[in-house]
LUMGU-39787 format. One record per atom (N, C-alpha, C): x, y, z; atom name; residue in three letters; residue number from 1. Coordinates in Angstrom, 2 decimals, m for minus. Example, Ala and Ser with C-alpha at 12.3 -4.5 7.8 and 13.67 -1.06 7.14 Angstrom:
% residues 2
R:13.19:m5.69:7.80:N:ALA:1
R:12.30:m4.50:7.80:CA:ALA:1
R:13.20:m3.30:7.80:C:ALA:1
R:12.85:m2.25:7.08:N:SER:2
R:13.67:m1.06:7.14:CA:SER:2
R:12.90:0.03:7.87:C:SER:2
END
This chain:
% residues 95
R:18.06:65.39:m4.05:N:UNK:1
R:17.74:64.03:m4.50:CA:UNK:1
R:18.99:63.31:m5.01:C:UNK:1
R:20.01:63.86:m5.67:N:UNK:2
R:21.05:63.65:m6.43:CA:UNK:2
R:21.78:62.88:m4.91:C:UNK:2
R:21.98:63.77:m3.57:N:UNK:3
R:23.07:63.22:m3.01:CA:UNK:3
R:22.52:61.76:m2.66:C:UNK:3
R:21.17:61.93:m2.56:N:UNK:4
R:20.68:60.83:m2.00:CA:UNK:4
R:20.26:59.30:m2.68:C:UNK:4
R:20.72:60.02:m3.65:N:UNK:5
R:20.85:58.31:m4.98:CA:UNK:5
R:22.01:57.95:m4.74:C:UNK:5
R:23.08:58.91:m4.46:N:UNK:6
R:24.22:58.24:m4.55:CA:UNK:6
R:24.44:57.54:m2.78:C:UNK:6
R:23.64:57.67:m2.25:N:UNK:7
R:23.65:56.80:m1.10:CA:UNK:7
R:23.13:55.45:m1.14:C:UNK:7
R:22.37:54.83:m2.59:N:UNK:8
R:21.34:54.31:m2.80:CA:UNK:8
R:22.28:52.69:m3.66:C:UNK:8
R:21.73:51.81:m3.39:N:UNK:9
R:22.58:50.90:m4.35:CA:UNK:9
R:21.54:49.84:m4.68:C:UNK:9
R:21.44:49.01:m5.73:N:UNK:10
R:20.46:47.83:m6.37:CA:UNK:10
R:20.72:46.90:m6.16:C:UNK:10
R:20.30:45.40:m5.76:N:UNK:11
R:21.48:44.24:m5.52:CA:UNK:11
R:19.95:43.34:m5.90:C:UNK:11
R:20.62:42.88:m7.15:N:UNK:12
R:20.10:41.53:m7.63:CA:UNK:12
R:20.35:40.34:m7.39:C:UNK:12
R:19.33:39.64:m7.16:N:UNK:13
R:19.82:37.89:m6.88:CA:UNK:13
R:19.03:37.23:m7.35:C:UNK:13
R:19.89:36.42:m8.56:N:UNK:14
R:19.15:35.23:m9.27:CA:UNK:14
R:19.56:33.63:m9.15:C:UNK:14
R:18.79:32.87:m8.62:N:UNK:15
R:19.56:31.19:m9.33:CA:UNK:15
R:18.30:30.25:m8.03:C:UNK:15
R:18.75:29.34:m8.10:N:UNK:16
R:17.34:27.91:m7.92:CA:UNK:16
R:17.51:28.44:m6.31:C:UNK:16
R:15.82:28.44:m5.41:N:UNK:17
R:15.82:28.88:m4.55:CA:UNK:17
R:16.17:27.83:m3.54:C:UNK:17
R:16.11:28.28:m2.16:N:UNK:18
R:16.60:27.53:m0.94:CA:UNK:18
R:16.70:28.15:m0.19:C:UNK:18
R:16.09:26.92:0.95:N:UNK:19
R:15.97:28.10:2.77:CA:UNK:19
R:17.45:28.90:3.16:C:UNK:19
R:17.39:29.86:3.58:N:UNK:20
R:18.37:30.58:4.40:CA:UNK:20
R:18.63:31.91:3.29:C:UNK:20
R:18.44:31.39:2.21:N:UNK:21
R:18.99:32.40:0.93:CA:UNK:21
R:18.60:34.49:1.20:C:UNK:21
R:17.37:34.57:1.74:N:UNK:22
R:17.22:35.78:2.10:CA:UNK:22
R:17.74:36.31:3.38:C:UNK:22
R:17.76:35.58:4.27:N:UNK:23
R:18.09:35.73:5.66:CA:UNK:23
R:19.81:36.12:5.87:C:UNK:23
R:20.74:35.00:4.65:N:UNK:24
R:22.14:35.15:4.46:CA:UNK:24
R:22.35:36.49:3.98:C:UNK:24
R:21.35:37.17:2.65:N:UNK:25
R:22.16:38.55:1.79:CA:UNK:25
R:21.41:39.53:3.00:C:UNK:25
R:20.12:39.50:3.68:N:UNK:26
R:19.85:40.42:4.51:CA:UNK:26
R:20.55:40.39:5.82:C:UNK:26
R:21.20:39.48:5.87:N:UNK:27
R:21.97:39.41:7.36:CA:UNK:27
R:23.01:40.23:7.02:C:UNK:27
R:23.72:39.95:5.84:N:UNK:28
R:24.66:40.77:5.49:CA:UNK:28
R:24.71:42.19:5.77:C:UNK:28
R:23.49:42.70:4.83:N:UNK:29
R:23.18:43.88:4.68:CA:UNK:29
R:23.45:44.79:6.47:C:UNK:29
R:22.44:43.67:7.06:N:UNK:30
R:22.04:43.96:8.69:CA:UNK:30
R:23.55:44.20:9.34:C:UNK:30
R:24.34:43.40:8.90:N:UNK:31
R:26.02:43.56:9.75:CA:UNK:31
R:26.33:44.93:9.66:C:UNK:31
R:26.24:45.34:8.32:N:UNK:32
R:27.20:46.35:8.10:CA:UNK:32
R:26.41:47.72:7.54:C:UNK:32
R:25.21:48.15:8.65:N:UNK:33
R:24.53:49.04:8.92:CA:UNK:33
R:23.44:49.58:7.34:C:UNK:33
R:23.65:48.71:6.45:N:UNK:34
R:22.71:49.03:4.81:CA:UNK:34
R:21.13:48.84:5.68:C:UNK:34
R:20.54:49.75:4.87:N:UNK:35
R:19.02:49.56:5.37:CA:UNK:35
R:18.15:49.54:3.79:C:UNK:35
R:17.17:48.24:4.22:N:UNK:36
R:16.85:48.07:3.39:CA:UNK:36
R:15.91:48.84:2.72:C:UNK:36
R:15.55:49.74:1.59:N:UNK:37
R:14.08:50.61:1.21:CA:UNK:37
R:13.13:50.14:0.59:C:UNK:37
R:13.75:49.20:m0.29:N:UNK:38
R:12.37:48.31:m0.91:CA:UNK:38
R:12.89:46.96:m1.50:C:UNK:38
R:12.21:46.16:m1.41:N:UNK:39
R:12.46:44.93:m1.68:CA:UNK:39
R:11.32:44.00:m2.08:C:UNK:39
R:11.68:43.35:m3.61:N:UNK:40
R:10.56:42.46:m4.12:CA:UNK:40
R:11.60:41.14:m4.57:C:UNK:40
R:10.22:40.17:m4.34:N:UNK:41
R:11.24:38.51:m4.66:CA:UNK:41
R:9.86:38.14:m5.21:C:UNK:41
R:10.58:37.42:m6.51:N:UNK:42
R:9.80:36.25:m7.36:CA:UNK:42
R:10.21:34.97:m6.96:C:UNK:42
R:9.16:34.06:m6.94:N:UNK:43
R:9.46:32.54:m7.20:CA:UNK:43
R:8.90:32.18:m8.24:C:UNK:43
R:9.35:31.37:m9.69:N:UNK:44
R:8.64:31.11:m10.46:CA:UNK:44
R:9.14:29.63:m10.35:C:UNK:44
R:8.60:28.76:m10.20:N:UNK:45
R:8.59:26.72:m9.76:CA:UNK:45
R:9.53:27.00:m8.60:C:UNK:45
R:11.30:26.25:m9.36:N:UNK:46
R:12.01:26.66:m8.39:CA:UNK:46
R:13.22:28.22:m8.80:C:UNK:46
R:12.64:28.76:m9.48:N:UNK:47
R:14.13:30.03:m9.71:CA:UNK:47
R:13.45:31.29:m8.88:C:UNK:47
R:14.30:31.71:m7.94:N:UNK:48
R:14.29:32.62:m7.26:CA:UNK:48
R:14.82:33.79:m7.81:C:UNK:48
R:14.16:35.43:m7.79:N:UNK:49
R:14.91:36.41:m8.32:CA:UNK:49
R:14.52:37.34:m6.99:C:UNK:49
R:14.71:38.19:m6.78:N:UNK:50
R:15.19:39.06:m5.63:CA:UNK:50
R:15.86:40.75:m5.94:C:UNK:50
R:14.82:41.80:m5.99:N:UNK:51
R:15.67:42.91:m6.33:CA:UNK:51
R:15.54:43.64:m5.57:C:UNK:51
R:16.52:44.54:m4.66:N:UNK:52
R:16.41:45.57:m3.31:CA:UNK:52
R:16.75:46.99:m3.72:C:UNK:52
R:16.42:47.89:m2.96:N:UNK:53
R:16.82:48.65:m3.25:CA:UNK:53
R:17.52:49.40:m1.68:C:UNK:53
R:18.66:49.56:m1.57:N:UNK:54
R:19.17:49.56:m0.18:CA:UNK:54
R:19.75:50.96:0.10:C:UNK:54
R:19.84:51.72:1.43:N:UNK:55
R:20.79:52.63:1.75:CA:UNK:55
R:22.09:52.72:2.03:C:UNK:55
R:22.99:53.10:1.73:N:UNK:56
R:24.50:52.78:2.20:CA:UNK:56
R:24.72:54.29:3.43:C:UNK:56
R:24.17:54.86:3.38:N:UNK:57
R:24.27:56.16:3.95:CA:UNK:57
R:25.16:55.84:5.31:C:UNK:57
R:24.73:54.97:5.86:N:UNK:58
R:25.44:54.78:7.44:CA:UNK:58
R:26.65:53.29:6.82:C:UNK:58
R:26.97:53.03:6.52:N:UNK:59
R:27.00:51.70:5.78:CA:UNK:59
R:29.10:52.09:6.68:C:UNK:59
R:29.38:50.76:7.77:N:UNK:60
R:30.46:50.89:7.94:CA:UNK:60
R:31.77:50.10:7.76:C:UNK:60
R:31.30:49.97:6.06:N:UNK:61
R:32.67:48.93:5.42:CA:UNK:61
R:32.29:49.72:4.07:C:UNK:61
R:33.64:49.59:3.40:N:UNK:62
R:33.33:49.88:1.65:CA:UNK:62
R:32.33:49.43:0.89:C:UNK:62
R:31.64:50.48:m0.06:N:UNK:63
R:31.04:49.93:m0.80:CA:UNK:63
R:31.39:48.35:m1.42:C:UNK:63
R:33.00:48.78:m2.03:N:UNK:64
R:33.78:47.55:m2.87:CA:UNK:64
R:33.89:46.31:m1.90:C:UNK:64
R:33.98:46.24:m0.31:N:UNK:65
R:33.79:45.21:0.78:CA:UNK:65
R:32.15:44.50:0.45:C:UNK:65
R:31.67:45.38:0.57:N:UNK:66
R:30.22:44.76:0.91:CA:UNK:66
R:30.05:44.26:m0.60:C:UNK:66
R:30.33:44.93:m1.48:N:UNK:67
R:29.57:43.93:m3.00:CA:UNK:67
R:30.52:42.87:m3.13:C:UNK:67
R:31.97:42.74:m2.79:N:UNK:68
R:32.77:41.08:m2.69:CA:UNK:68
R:31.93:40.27:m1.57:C:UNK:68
R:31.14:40.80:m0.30:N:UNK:69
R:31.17:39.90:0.38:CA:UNK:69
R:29.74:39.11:0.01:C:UNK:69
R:29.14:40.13:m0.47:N:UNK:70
R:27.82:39.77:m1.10:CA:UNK:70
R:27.70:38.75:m2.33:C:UNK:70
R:28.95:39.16:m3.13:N:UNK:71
R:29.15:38.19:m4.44:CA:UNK:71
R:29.72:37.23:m3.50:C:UNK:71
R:30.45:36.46:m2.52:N:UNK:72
R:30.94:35.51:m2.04:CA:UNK:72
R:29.68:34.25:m1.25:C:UNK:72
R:28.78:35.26:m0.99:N:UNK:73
R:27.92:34.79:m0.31:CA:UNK:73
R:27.05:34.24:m1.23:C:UNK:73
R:26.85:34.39:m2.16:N:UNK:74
R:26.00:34.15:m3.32:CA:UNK:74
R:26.76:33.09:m4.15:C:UNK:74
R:27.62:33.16:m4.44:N:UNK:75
R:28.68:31.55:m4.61:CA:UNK:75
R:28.39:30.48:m3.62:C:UNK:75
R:28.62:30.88:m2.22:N:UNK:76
R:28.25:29.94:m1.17:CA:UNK:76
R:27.17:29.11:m1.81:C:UNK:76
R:26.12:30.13:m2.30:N:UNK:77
R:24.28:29.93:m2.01:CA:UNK:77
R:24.47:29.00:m3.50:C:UNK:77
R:25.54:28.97:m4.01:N:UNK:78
R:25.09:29.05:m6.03:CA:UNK:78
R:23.83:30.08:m6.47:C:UNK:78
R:23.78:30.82:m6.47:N:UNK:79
R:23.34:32.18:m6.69:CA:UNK:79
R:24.06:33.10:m7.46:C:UNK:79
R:23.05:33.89:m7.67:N:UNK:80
R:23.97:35.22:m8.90:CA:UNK:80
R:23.82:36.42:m7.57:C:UNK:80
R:24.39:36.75:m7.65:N:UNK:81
R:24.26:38.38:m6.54:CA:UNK:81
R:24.91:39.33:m7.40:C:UNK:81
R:24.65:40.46:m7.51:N:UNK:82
R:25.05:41.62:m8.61:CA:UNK:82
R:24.72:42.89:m7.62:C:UNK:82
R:25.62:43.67:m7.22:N:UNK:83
R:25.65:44.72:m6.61:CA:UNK:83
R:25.72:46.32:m7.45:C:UNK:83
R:25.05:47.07:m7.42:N:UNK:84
R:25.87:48.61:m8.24:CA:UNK:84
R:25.00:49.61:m7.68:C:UNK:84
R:25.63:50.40:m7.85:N:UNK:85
R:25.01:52.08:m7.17:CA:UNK:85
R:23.38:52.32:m7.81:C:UNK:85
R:23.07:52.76:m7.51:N:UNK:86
R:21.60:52.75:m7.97:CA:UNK:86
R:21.57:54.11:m9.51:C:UNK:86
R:22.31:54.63:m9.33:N:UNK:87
R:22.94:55.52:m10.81:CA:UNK:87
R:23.25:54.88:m11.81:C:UNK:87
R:24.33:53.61:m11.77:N:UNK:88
R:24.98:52.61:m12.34:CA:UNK:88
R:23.81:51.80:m13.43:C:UNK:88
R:22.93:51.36:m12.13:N:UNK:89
R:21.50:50.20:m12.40:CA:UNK:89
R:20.92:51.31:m13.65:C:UNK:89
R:20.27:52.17:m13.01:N:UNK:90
R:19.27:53.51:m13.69:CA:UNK:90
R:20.10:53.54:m15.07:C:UNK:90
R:21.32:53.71:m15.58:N:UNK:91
R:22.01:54.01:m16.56:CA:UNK:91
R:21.92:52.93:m17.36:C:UNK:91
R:22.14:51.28:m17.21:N:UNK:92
R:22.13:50.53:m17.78:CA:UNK:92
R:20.83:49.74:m17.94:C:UNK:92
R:20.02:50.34:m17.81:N:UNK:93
R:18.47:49.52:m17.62:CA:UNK:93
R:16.91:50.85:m18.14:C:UNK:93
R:17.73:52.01:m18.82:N:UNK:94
R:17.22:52.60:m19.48:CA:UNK:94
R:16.54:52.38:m21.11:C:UNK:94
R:15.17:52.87:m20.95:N:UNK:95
R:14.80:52.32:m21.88:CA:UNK:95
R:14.83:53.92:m22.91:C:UNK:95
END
């Protein structure tokens, strides 16, 4: 189970919603072989939140590539995008 968390990463996205916004961070994902395992999105009026839970296992760019390109893309969007290992998330979100 252990190796397989560390294949595992969390990617949050928060800020005012708009068309293309899922299609842009999942296209991403889609480029560079991440598969997605679970994924939930809120709309509350207009603020969009978005939390995945993704595989990197086949994944053929750096971790550190894909969370800049993801944070870049999310600037594009005015969006928050927040990338970390799914160990990282689990550690700081312990209750």
């Amino acid at each position: 189970m252990e190796q397989e968390e560390s294949n595992r990463i969390v990617i949050t996205v928060l800020g005012e919603d708009k068309v293309g916004l899922v299609a842009k961070i999942t296209g991403i994902l889609a480029e560079h072989e991440a598969n997605i395992i679970d994924i939930t999105q809120t709309l509350l009026q207009d603020l969009f939140s978005m939390i995945m839970l993704v595989n990197i296992e086949e994944l053929n760019t750096s971790f550190e590539e894909l969370q800049q390109e993801l944070k870049e893309a999310g600037e594009e969007l005015n969006v928050k995008v927040k990338t970390q290992h799914e160990d990282v998330f689990r550690y700081m979100h312990r209750v």
